[in-house]
N, C-alpha and C positions, 0 to 999 in steps of 0.2 A: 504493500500500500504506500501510498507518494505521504511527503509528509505534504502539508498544507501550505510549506512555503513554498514550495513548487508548483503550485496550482495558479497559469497566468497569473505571477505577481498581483496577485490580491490585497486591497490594500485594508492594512488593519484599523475595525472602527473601535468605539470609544467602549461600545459595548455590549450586550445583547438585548436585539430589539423583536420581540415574536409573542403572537396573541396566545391565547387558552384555542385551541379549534384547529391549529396551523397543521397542514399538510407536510410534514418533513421526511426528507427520504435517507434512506441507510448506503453506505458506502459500506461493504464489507468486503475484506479478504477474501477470495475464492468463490464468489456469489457473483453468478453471471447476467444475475436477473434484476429486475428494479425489486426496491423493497425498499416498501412504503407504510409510514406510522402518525400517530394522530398527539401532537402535544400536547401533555396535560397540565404540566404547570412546571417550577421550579422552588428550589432555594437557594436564594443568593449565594455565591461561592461554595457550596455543597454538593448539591447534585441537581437535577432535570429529569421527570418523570414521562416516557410515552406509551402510547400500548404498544403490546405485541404485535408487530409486525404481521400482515396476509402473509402466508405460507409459514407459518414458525415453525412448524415443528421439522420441516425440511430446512429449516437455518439453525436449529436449535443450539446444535454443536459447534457453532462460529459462535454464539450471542454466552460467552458461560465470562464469569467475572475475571478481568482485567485484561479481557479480549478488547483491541483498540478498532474501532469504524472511525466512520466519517460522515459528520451529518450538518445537510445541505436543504436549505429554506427559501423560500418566495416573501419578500415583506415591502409590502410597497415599493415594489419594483425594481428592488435592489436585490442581490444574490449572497446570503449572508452562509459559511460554513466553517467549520470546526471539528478538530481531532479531539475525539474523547475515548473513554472508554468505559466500559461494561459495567456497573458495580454491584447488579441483582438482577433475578428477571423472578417477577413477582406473580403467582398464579392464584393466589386466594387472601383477601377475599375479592380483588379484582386483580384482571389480568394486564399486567403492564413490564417497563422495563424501566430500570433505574439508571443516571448514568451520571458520570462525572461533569460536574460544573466545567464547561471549557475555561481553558487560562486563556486561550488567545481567542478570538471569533473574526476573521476577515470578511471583507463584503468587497462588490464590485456592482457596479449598473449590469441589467440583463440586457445584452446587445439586441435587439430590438431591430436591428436593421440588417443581422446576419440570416444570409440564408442558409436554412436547411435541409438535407437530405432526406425524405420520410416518403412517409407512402401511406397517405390518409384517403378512405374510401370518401365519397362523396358523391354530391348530384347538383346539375346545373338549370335554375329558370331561365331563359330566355328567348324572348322573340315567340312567344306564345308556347314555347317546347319545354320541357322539361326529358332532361336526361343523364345516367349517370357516368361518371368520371373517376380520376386517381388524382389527388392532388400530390404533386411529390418534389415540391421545394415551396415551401413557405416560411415570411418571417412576419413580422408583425405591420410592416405597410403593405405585405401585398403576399402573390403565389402566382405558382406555374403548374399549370394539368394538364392533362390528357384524357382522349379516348378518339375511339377507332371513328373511321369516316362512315361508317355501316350502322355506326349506331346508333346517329341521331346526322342528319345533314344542315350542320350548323355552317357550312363554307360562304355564308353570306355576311355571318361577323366580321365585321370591320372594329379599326382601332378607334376607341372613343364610347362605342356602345356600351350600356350598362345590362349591369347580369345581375343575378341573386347568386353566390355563393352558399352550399352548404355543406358541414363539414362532419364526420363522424369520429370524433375525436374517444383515444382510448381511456376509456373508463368514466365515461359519459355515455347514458344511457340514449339520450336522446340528441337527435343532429340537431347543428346548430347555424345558422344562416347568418348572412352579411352582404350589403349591396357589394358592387366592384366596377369598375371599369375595364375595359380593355385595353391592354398598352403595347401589345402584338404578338402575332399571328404567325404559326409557322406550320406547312403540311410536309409530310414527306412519310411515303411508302403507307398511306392510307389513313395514316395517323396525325390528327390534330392536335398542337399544343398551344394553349396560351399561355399569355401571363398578361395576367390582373393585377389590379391595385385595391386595395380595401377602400371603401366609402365610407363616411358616416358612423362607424363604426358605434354600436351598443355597447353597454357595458353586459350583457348577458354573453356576447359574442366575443368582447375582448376579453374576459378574466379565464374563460375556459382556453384561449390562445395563448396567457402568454401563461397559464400552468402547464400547459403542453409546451410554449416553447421552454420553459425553464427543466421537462422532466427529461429532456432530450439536449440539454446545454454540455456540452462535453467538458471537462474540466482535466482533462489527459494532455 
């Protein structure tokens, strides 16, 4: 595991800034997968209490005390993380996990204007059609998608038209929509790409965005 000073120089803040509710994810040794926990609270310089992570008990034997992770937050828009470690994992009378008060907690702005790499199903309104698509580079002003020329004959979009974007993000049960523009237009070998730009943007629409883009932020 990298230590935390290595992680794009990150710069260290004053302190630790994170609600009762916050969404925080586990960086752990030899866990190839996300793994995701729900903050309960703290004691100042002591420790910080979360639940057990989805899948525990297939992490079980990484999470045992003075086993070191890394744990990485969304707060107001900034990217706040920290090396800690282990110091209990609590199953009665509620299930949670204890862990050491970080000494250091670095933060950085969430780049916002990087694009990235994904592959999020979706479907597109426009021009009276609706149809579906892969979105598979988006950041938070905009994205690029695809689908096949057979599957909707959208070859009349031009640059400037407006669409409805909508998006099925992972672990969000229900898609999620957002106007867009069109910023241009590429065919080749039957296959259509754009790339859009975000309009208007909702807050229903951007807070599921930028928790997707922060659970996909590489810090390698």
């Amino acid at each position: 595991m990298e230590e935390l000073e290595g992680l794009l120089e990150l710069n260290k803040s004053e302190g630790i800034y994170i609600d009762i509710g916050t969404q925080v994810y586990l960086e752990i040794e030899g866990v190839n997968f996300s793994v995701t926990s729900i903050f309960i609270g703290m004691l100042k310089d002591e420790f910080m209490i979360v639940t057990l992570p989805k899948r525990y008990k297939s992490i079980k034997d990484k999470l045992l005390p003075s086993d070191t992770l890394v744990v990485k937050y969304l707060y107001e828009g900034s990217i706040y993380a920290f090396q800690t470690r282990v110091i209990e994992t609590i199953t009665n009378p509620i299930k949670a996990l204890a862990l050491g008060y970080p000494k250091v907690v670095q933060q950085r702005e969430l780049r916002i204007a990087k694009r990235n790499s994904v592959v999020v199903p979706g479907r597109i309104e426009a021009k009276k059609k609706n149809f579906s698509m892969v979105v598979f580079d988006i950041s938070k002003k905009g994205c690029r998608f695809k689908y096949r020329e057979e599957t909707a004959s959208m070859s009349s979009l031009r640059e400037g038209d407006l669409l409805r974007i909508y998006c099925q993000f992972p672990g969000i049960a229900d898609e999620i929509g957002a106007m867009a523009s069109v910023k241009n237009i590429k065919r080749a070998q039957g296959q259509f790409t754009i790339g859009a730009e975000f309009q208007d943007m909702t807050k229903a629409f951007l807070m599921p965005l930028m928790q997707f883009l922060f659970s996909i932020e590489d810090f390698s």
